[in-house]
C-alpha positions in Angstrom: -26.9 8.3 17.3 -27.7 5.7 19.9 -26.9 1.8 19.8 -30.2 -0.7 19.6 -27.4 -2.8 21.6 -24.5 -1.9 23.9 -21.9 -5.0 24.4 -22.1 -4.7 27.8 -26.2 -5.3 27.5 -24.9 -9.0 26.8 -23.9 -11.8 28.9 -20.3 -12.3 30.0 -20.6 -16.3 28.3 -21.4 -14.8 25.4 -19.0 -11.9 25.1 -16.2 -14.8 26.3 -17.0 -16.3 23.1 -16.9 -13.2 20.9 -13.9 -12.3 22.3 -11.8 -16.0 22.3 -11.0 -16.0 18.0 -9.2 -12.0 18.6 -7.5 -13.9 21.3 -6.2 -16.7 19.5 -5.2 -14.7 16.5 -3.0 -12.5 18.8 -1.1 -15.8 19.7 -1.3 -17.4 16.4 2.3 -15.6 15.2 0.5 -13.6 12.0 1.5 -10.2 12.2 0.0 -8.1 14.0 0.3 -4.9 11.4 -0.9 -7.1 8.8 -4.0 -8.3 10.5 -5.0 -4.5 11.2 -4.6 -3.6 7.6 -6.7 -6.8 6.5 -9.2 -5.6 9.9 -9.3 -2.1 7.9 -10.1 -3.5 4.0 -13.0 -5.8 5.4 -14.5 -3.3 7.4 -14.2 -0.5 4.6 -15.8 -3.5 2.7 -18.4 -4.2 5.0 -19.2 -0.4 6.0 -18.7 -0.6 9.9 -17.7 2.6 11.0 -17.2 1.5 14.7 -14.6 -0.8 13.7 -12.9 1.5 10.9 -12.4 4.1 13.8 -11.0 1.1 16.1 -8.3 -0.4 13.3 -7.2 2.8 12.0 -6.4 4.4 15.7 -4.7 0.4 16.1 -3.1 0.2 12.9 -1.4 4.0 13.3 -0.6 2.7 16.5 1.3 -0.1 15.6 3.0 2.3 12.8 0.8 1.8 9.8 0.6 5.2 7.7 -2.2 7.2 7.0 -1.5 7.1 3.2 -1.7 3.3 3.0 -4.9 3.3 5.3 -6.8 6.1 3.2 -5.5 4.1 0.1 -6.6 0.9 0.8 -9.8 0.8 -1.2 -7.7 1.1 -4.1 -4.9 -1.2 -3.5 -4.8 -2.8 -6.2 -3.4 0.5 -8.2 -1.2 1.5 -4.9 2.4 0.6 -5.7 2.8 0.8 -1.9 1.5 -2.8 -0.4 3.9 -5.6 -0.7 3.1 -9.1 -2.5 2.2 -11.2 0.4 -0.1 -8.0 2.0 -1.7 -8.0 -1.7 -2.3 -12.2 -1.1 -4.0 -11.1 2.4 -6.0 -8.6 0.9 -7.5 -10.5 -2.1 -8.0 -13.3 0.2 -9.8 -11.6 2.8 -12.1 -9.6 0.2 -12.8 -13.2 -1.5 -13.3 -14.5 1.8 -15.5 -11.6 2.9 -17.7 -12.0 -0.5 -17.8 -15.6 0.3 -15.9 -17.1 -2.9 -12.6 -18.1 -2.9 -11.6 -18.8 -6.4 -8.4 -21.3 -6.6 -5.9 -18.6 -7.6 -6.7 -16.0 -4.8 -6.0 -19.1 -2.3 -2.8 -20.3 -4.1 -1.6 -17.0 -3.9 -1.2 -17.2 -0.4 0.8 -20.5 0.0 3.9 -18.4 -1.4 4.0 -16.8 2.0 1.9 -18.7 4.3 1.7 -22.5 5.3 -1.7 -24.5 5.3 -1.8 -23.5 9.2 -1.1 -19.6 8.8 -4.0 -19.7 6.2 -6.3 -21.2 8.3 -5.5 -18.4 11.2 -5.6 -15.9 8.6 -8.9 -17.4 7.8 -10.5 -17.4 11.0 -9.1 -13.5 11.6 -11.2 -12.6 8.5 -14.0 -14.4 9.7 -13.7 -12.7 13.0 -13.8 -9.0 11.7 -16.9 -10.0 9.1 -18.7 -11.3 12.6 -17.7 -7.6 14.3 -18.4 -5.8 11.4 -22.1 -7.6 11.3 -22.7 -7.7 14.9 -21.4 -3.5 15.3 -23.7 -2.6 12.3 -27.0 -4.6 13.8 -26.3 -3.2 16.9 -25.5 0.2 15.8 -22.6 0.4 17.8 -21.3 4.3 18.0 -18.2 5.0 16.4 -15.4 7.6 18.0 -15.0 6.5 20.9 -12.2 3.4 20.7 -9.1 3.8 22.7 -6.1 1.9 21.2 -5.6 -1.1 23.5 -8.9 -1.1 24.9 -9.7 -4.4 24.1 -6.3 -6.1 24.5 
């Protein structure tokens, strides 16, 4: 497999802005686990391999288990993922299918205020622009070093 695009094909402006929402997530104060396990549903979601290799090596890394990872497709029948991660995750799918129904967004003001959501938002966003650009570009998967990016 070889990649119609390599990131480092593109211009430092452009990877500056890529790169700045990642960077404002990590200083935002949302948890960093539970932004690799939403990272890991919308990818599974979105079918980018490249970045399912990257947030399961990060999510491991930051202590995640393998049994929640290869389970998260099914969540909803997984006795295993707390209430507010359950918020996150049908938030981020609605967000990833672009409609938010009232209920999936109320959910999430038991555990998050208006500006957390809006972070949380922006993070989903973020991965559903990776996911997109990696799968366009046909970024190869397998090679992702944990930290590489930080």
């Amino acid at each position: 497999m070889k990649a119609r695009i390599s990131f480092e094909d593109l211009s430092k402006e452009l990877m500056e802005v890529l790169m700045k929402p990642g960077y404002y997530i990590h200083q935002s104060g949302l948890d960093p686990k539970l932004i690799e396990l939403m990272n890991f549903r919308v990818s599974t979601i979105n079918g980018c391999a490249y970045c399912l290799d990257m947030h399961f090596k990060d999510a491991v890394a930051m202590g995640e288990s393998e049994q929640r990872l290869y389970s998260l497709a099914a969540w909803r029948e997984c006795p295993y993922y707390s209430d507010k991660e359950r918020a996150v995750l049908d938030y981020a799918e609605a967000v990833t299918a672009n409609h938010v129904e009232d209920a999936v967004f109320d959910a999430l003001t038991a555990f998050f205020s208006k500006k957390e959501i809006a972070d949380l938002t922006v993070a989903i966003t973020a991965i559903n622009t990776w996911n997109r650009l990696n799968r366009a570009f046909k970024t190869v998967p397998g090679g992702y070093k944990v930290g590489q990016y930080a």
